[in-house]
C-alpha positions as CSV (number, residue, x, y, z in Angstrom):
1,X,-36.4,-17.3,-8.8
2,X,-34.9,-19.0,-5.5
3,X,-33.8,-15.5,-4.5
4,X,-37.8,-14.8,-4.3
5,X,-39.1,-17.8,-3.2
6,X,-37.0,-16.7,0.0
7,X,-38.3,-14.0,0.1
8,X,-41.9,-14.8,0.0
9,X,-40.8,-17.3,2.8
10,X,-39.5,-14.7,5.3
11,X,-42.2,-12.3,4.6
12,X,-45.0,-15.2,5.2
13,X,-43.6,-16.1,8.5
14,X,-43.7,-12.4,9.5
15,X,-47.2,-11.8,8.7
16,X,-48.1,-15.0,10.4
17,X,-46.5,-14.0,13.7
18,X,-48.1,-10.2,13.2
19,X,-51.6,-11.8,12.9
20,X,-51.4,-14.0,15.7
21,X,-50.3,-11.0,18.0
22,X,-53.2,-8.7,16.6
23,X,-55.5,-12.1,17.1
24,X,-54.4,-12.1,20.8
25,X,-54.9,-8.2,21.2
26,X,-58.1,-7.7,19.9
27,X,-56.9,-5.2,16.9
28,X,-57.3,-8.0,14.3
29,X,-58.3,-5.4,10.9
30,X,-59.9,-6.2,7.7
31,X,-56.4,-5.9,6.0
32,X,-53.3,-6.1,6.9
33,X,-50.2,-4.5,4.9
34,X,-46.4,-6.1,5.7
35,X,-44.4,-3.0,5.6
36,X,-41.1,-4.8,7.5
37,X,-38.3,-3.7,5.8
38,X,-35.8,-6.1,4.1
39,X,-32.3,-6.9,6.4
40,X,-29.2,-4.1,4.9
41,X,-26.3,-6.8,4.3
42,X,-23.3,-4.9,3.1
43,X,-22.2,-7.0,0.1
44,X,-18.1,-6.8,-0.6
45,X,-15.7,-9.4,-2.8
46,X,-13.4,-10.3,0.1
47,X,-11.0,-11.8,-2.2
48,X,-9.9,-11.8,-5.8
49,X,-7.3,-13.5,-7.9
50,X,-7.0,-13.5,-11.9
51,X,-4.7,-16.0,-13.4
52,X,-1.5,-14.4,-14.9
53,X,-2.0,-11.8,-11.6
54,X,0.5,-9.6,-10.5
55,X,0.6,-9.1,-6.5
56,X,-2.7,-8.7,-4.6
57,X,-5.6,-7.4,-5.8
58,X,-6.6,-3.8,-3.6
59,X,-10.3,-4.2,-2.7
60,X,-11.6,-0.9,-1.7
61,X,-14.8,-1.3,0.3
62,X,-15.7,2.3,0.7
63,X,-15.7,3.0,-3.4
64,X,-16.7,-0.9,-4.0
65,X,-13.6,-1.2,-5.9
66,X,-11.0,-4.1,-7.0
67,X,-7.7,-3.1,-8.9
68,X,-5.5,-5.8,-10.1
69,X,-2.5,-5.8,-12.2
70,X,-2.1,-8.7,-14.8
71,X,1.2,-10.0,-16.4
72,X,2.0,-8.3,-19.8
73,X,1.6,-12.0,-21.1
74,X,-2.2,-12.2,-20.4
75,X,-4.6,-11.7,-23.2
76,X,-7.0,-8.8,-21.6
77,X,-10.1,-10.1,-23.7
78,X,-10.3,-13.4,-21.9
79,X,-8.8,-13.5,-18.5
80,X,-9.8,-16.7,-16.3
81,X,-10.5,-16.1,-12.6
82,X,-8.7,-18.0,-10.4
83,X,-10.4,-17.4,-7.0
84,X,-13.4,-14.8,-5.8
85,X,-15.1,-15.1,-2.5
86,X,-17.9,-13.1,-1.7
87,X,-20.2,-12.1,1.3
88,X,-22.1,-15.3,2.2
89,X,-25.0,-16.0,-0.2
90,X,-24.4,-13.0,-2.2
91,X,-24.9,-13.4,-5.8
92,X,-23.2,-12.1,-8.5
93,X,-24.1,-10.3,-12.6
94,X,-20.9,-11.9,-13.8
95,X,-20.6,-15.8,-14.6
96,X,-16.8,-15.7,-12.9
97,X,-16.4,-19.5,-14.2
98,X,-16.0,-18.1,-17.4
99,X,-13.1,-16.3,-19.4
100,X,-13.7,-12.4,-19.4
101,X,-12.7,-9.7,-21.3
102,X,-10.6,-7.1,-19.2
103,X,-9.6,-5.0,-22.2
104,X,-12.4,-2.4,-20.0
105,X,-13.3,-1.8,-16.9
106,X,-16.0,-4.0,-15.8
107,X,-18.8,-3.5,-13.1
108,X,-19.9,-6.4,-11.2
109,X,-23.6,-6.3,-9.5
110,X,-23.8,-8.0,-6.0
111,X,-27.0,-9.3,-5.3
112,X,-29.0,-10.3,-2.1
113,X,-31.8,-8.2,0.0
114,X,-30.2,-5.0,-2.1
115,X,-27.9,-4.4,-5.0
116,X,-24.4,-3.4,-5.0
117,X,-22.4,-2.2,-7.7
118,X,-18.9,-2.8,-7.6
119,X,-15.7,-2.1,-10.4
120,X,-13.5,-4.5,-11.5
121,X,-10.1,-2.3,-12.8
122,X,-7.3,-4.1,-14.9
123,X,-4.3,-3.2,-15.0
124,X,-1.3,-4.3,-17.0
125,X,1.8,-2.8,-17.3
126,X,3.8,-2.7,-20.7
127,X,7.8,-1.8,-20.3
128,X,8.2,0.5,-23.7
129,X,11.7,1.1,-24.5
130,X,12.8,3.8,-27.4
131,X,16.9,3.7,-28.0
132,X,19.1,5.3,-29.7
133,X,22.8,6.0,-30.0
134,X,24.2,9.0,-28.7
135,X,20.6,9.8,-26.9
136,X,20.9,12.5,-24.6
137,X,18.3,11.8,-21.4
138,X,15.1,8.9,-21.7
139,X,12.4,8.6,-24.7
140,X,9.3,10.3,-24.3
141,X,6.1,7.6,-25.2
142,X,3.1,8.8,-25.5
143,X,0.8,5.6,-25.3
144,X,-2.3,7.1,-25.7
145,X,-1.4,8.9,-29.4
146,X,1.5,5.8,-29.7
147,X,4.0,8.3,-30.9
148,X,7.7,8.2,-29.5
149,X,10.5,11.0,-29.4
150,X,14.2,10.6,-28.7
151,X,16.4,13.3,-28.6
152,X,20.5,12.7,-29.3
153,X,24.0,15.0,-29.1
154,X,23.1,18.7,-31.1
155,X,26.2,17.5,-33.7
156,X,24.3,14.0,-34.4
157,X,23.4,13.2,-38.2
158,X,19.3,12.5,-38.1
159,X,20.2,10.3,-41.8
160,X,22.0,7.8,-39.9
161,X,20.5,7.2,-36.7
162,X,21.4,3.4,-35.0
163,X,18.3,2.4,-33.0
164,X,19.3,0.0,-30.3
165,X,16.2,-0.9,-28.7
166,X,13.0,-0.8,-29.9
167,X,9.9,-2.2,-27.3
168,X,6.3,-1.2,-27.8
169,X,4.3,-4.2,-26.9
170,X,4.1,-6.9,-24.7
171,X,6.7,-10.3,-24.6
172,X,6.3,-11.8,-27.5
173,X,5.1,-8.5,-29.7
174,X,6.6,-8.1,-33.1
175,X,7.6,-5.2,-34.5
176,X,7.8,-4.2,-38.1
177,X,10.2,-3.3,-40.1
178,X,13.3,-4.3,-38.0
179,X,15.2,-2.0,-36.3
180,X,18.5,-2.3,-38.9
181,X,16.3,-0.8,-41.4
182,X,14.9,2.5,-39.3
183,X,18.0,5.0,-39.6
184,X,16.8,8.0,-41.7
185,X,15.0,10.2,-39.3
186,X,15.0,13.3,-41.3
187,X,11.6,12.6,-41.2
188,X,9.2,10.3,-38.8
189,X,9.0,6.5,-39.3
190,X,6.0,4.4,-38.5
191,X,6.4,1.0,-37.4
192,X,4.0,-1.8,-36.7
193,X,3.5,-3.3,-33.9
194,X,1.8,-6.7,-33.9
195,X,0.5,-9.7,-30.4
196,X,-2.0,-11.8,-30.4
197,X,-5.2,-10.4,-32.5
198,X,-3.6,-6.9,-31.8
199,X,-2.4,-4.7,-34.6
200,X,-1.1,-1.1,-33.8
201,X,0.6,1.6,-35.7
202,X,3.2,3.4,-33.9
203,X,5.4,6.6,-34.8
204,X,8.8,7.4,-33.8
205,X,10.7,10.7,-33.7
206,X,13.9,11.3,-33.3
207,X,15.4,15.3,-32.8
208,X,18.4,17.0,-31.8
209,X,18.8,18.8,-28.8
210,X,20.7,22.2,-27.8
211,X,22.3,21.0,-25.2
212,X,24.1,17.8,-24.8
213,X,23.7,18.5,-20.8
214,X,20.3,18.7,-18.8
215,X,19.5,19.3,-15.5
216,X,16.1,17.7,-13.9
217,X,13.9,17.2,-11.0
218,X,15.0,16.7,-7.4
219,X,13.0,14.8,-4.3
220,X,14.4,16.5,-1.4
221,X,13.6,14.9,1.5
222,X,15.2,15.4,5.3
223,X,19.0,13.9,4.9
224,X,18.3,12.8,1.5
225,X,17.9,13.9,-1.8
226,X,17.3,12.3,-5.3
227,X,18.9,14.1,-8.1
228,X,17.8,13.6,-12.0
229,X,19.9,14.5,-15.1
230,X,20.4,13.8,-18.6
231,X,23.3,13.8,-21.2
232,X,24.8,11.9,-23.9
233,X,24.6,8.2,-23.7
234,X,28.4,6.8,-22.5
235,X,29.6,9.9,-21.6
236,X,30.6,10.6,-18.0
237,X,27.4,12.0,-16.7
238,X,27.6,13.0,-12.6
239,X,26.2,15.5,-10.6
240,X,27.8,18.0,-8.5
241,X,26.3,19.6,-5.3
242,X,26.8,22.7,-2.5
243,X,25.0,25.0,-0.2
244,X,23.2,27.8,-0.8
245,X,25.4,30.3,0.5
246,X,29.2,28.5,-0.3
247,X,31.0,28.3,-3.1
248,X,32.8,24.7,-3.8
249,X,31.1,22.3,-5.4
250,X,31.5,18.7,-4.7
251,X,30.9,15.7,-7.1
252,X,28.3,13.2,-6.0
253,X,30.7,9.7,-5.8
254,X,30.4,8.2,-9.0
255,X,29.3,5.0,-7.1
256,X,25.7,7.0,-6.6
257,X,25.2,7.1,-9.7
258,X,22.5,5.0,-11.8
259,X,22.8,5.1,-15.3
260,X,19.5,4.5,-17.8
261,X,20.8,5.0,-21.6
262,X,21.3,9.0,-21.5
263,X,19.6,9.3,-18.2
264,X,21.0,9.3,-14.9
265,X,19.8,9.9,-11.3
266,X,21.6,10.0,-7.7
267,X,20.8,9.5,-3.8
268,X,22.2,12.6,-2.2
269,X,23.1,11.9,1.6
270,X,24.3,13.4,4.5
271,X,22.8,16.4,3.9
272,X,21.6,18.6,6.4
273,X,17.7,19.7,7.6
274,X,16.3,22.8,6.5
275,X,19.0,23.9,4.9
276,X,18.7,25.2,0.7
277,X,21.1,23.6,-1.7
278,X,22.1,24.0,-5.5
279,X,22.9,20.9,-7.8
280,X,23.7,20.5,-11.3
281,X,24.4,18.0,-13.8
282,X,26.7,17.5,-16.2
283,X,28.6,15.7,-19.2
284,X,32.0,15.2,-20.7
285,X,32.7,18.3,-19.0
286,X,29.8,20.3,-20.0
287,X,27.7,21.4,-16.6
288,X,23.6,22.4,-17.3
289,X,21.8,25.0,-15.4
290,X,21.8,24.9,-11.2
291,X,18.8,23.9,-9.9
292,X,18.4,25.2,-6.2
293,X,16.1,22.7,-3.4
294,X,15.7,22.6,0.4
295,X,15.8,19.7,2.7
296,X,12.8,19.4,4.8
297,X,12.6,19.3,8.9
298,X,12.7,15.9,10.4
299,X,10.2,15.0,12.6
300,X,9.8,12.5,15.2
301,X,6.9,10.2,16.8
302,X,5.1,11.4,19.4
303,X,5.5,9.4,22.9
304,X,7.5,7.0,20.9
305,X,9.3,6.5,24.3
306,X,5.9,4.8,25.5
307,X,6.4,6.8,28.9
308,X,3.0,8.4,28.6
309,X,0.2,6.2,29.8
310,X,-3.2,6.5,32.1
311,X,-5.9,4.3,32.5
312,X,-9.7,5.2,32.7
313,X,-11.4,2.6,34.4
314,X,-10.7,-0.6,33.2
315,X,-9.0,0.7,30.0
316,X,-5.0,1.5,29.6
317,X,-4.6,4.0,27.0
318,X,-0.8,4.7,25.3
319,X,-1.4,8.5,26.6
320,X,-1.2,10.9,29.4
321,X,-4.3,11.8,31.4
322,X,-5.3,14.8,29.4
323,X,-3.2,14.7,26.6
324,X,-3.5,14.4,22.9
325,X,-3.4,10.6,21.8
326,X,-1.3,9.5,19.3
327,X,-1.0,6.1,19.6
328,X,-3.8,3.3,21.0
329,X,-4.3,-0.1,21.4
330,X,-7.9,-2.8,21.3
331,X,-8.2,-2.1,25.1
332,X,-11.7,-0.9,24.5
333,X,-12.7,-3.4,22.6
334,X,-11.0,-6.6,24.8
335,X,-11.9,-4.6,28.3
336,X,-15.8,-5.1,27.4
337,X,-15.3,-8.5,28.1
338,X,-12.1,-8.4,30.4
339,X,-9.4,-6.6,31.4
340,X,-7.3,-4.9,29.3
341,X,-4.1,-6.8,27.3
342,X,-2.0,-3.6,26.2
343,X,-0.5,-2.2,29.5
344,X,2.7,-0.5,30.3
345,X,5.7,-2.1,31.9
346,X,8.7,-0.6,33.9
347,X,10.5,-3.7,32.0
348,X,12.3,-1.0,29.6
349,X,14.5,-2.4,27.2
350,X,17.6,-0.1,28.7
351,X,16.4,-1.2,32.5
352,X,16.2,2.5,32.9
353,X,13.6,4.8,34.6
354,X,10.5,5.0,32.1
355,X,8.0,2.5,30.4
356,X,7.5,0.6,27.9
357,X,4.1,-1.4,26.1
358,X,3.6,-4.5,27.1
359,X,1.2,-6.1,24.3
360,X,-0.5,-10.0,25.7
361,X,-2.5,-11.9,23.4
362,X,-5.3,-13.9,25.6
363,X,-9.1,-15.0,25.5
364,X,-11.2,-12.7,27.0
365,X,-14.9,-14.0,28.1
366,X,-16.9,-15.3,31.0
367,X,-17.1,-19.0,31.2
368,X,-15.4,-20.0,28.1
369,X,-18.5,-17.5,26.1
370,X,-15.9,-14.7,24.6
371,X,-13.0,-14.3,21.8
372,X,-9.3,-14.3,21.2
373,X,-8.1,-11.0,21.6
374,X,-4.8,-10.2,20.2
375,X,-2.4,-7.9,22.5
376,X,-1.6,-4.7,19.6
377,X,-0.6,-1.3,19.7
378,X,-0.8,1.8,16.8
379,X,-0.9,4.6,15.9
380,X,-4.5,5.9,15.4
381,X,-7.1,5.5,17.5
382,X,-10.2,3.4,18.6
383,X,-13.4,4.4,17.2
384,X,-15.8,2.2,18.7
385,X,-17.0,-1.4,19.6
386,X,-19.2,-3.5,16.9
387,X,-20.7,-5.9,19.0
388,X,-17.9,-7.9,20.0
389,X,-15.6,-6.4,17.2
390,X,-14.0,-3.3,16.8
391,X,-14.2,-0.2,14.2
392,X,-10.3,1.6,14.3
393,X,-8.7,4.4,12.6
394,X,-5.1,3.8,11.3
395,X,-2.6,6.3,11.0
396,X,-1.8,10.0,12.2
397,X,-1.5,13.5,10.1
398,X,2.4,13.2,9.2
399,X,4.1,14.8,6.2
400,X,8.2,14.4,6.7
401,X,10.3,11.7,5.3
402,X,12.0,9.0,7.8
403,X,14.0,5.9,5.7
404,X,14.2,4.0,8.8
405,X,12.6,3.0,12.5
406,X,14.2,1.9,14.7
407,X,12.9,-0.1,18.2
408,X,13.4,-2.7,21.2
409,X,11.0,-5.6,21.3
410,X,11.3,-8.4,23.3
411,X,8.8,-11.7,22.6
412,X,7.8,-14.5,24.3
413,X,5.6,-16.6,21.5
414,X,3.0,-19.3,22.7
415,X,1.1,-22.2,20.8
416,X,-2.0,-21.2,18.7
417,X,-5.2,-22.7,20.5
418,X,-7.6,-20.0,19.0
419,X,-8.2,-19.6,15.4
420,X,-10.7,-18.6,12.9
421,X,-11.8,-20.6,10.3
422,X,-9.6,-19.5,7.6
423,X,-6.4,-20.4,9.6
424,X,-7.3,-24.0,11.2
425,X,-4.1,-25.1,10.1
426,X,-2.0,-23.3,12.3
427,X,-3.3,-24.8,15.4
428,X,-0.4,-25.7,17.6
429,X,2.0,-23.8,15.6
430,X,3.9,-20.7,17.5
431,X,2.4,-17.6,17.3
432,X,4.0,-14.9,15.8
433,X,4.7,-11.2,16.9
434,X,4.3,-8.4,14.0
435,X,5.9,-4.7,13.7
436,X,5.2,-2.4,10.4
437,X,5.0,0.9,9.5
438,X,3.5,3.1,6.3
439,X,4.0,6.2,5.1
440,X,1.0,7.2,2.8
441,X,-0.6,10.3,1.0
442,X,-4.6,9.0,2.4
443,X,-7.4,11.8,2.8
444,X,-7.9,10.5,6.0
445,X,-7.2,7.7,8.4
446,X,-7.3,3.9,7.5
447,X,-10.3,2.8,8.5
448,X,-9.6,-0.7,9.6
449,X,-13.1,-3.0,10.5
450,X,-12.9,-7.1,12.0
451,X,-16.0,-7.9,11.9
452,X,-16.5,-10.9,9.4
453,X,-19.3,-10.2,7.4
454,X,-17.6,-6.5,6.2
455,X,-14.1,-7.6,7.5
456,X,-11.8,-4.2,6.3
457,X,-7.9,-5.2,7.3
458,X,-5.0,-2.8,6.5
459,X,-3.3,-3.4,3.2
460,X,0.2,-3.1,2.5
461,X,-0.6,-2.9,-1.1
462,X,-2.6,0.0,-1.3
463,X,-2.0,2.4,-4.1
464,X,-2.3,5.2,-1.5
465,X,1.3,3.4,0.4
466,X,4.1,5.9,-0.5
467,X,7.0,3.6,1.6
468,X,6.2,0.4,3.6
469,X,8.8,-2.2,6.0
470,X,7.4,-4.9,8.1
471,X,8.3,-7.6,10.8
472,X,7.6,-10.5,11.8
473,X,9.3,-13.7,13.9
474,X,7.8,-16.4,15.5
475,X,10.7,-17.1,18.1
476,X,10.5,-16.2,21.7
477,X,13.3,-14.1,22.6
478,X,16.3,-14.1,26.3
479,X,16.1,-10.3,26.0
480,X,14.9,-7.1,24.4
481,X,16.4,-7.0,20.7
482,X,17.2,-4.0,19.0
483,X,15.2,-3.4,15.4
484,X,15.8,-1.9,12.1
485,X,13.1,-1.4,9.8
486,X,14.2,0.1,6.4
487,X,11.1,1.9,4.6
488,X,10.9,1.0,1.1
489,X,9.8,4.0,-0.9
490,X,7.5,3.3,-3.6
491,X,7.7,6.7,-5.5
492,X,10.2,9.5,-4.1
493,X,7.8,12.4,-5.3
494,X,5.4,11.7,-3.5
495,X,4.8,13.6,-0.3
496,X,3.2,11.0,2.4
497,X,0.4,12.8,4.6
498,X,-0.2,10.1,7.2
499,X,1.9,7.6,9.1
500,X,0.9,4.1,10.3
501,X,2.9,1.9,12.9
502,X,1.1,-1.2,14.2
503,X,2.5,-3.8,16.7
504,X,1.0,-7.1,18.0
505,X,1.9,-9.8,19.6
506,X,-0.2,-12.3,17.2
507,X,0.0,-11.6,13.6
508,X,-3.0,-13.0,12.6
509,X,-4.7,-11.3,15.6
510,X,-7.4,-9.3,13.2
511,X,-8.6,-13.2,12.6
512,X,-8.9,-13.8,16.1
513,X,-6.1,-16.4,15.8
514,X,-3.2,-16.6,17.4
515,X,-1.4,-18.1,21.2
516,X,-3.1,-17.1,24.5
517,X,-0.1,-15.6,26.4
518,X,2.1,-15.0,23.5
519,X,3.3,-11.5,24.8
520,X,5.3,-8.8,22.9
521,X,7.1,-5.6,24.5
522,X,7.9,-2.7,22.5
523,X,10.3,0.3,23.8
524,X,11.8,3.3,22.2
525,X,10.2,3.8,18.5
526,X,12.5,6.0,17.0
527,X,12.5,7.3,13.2
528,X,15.6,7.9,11.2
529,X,16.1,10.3,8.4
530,X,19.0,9.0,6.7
531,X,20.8,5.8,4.9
């Protein structure tokens, strides 16, 4: 009802002023029709937090979408929400005071001039474990029919079978009969598995295999490869390695080994670009088939030397005149108002010929009437201006596999005297510089957005994020400082098809907080293929 009665406010106040202006020209008509449209607000949930949650939640704007991982401890059916803030005076279908059952997907309607339909995904991740002695390689659980097969050594006796681990529920689940009493697996066994009001029914298989000796996948990268086996539990299980075209083999150090019950894996290194290898794994001896893999070409960032610049009026762009860009900067944005704050420097980190980016954070405006502009650098580009915020693209088509980058920065950090409401409490505080990098399989670029009322930031966890490594220091520095940024790969199968690198000199920049004159320089970006 008060959404109406607003309404029928605003629309009375717009015929009045239409009358009063037909009045005044003389076209006053029998009847009048109000035919002004209603304002588009873009309603989003800017934040979201469940009790019992796991990490931050990944709001996706574009498919009006929040995953979230809960705790295998939470009950799905009622899950209390902790926090959940959305666009001002939006409205919402779900009473989120109240406990609410997760054990589905839910969709949320946000309400205000128009409706928005948004999905609320749970997630909750059950660790299932399936062991058995003399198991050759890892258990294979199929959730979804809850059925579970081991296989063990070809000479094993099925009739006396010692299970060693048995997990198919959350902490706390009990499973029934015990574990001394499942041994004859001539035959399945079902088990029961009992939490909470939750009762399922589980079966477990357990077979031999031909071979005592398997050889698996491989994720070969540039230097790097990762090399997967199986054989029998406690045996001595290894890998051994050459090139395509020699004949020696040579055993992967024992050290690289990780052992999982009959499963094993390895971090090849050292290895050498395009080149094709052969691996195999074996087991007490016994070697399983050779399973050939090339090593991919390394490839480097464009104009990570920062030598490349031009400017085009009063805009510096991280390019040549003419050339492709590949890295950019806010200069479009913080030049409508001023001068630009991203500019190169000959102050290189080596004092040698060339440039480097000099990134100052400052508030740009005419007579005190402007905004905090944070001095930043990435690689993407700037779409356009949104009043006095910006619309940018993160990230660049890149498909190789760099573990490391490597750069100079030198900082100089400054007391924050602009901030945003949300980060009031770091007034006077020192501002403080930020470097990370992604490597991601997106469709396209990151489309990053400041404005506040559909505010879009980048998001380190994104599902999409295949490796990640960040940055971040608050102390001015004498000199340039030489940086190591190891990428943490999330999955090593997956084959990344963008890159992101984003510097600034205020980390809360985005927020239009941060230190006027806090000032970051940046030389050499440099990626690295192996560790």
């Amino acid at each position: 009802m008060s959404k109406m009665r607003i309404t029928k406010r605003r629309s009375g106040k717009i015929y009045q002023a239409l009358l009063s202006a037909l009045l005044l020209s003389g076209l006053l008509y029998s009847c009048l029709s109000n035919d002004i449209p209603y304002p588009i607000v873009k309603l989003q949930i800017l934040a979201f937090e469940a009790e019992g949650q796991v990490g931050g939640a990944i709001i996706n704007n574009e498919d009006r979408t929040v995953t979230f991982e809960l705790a295998d401890t939470v009950d799905l059916k009622s899950v209390k929400i902790k926090n959940i803030e959305l666009t001002e005076n939006a409205s919402a279908s779900i009473d989120f005071s109240q406990p609410i059952d997760f054990s589905y997907n839910r969709s949320v309607t946000l309400s205000l001039y128009q409706d928005y339909v948004w999905l609320l995904i749970p997630q909750q991740n059950i660790v299932r474990k399936f062991v058995v002695e003399n198991q050759v390689g890892e258990s294979i659980i199929d959730e979804k029919n809850r059925r579970v097969v081991a296989y063990v050594s070809k000479d094993t006796d099925l009739e006396h079978i010692t299970v060693q681990e048995l997990v198919l529920g959350p902490t706390g689940s009990i499973v029934s009969p015990d574990i001394s009493l499942l041994q004859d697996f001539t035959l399945h066994k079902t088990v029961i598995v009992t939490y909470r009001d939750v009762m399922e029914e589980w079966e477990l298989y357990v077979f031999n295999t031909e071979s005592d000796v398997s050889t698996g996948a491989v994720d070969a990268w540039v230097n790097v490869a990762w090399l997967n086996g199986a054989g029998k539990d406690g045996a001595e299980n290894g890998f051994e390695y050459r090139k395509a075209d020699e004949q020696v083999w040579t055993q992967v150090a024992p050290s690289m080994v990780q052992h999982d019950g009959g499963s094993f894996s390895a971090r090849l290194t050292e290895l050498e670009e395009e080149t094709e290898y052969l691996f195999r794994a074996y087991s007490d001896g016994v070697y399983g088939q050779e399973v050939s893999f090339a090593t991919q070409k390394a490839v480097p960032l464009e104009n990570g030397t920062l030598d490349s610049w031009h400017k085009a009026g009063k805009v510096w762009n991280p390019w040549a005149e003419g050339g492709t860009p590949f890295w950019d900067s806010g200069n479009e944005g913080s030049s409508t108002l001023g001068e630009s704050n991203t500019l190169p420097t000959d102050e290189t980190w080596n004092g040698q010929a060339g440039q480097a980016g000099r990134l100052e954070s400052r508030f740009v405006g005419i007579a005190g009437i402007g905004k905090f502009a944070a001095g930043n650098l990435f690689v993407g580009d700037f779409v356009e201006v949104d009043g006095t915020n910006g619309i940018l693209h993160f990230g660049k088509p890149y498909s190789s596999y760099p573990t490391k980058l490597k750069c100079h920065y030198k900082y100089t950090t400054a007391p924050i005297d602009n901030t945003s409401s949300e980060y009031v409490h770091l007034k006077g505080q020192p501002d403080t510089c930020s470097i990370y990098i992604a490597l991601g399989d997106w469709d396209e670029p990151v489309e990053i957005r400041t404005r506040p009322s559909n505010r879009k930031l980048f998001d380190k966890n994104d599902p999409h994020i295949i490796a990640y490594a960040e940055f971040y220091s608050g102390e001015s520095t004498s000199g340039y400082q030489e940086l190591e940024l190891l990428l943490d790969y999330r999955a090593t199968n997956r084959k990344p098809t963008y890159i992101v690198v984003v510097a600034s000199a205020s980390k809360y920049g985005d927020f239009f907080t941060g230190g006027a004159g806090a000032t970051l320089l940046v030389d050499d970006f440099e990626l690295e293929f192996d560790y």
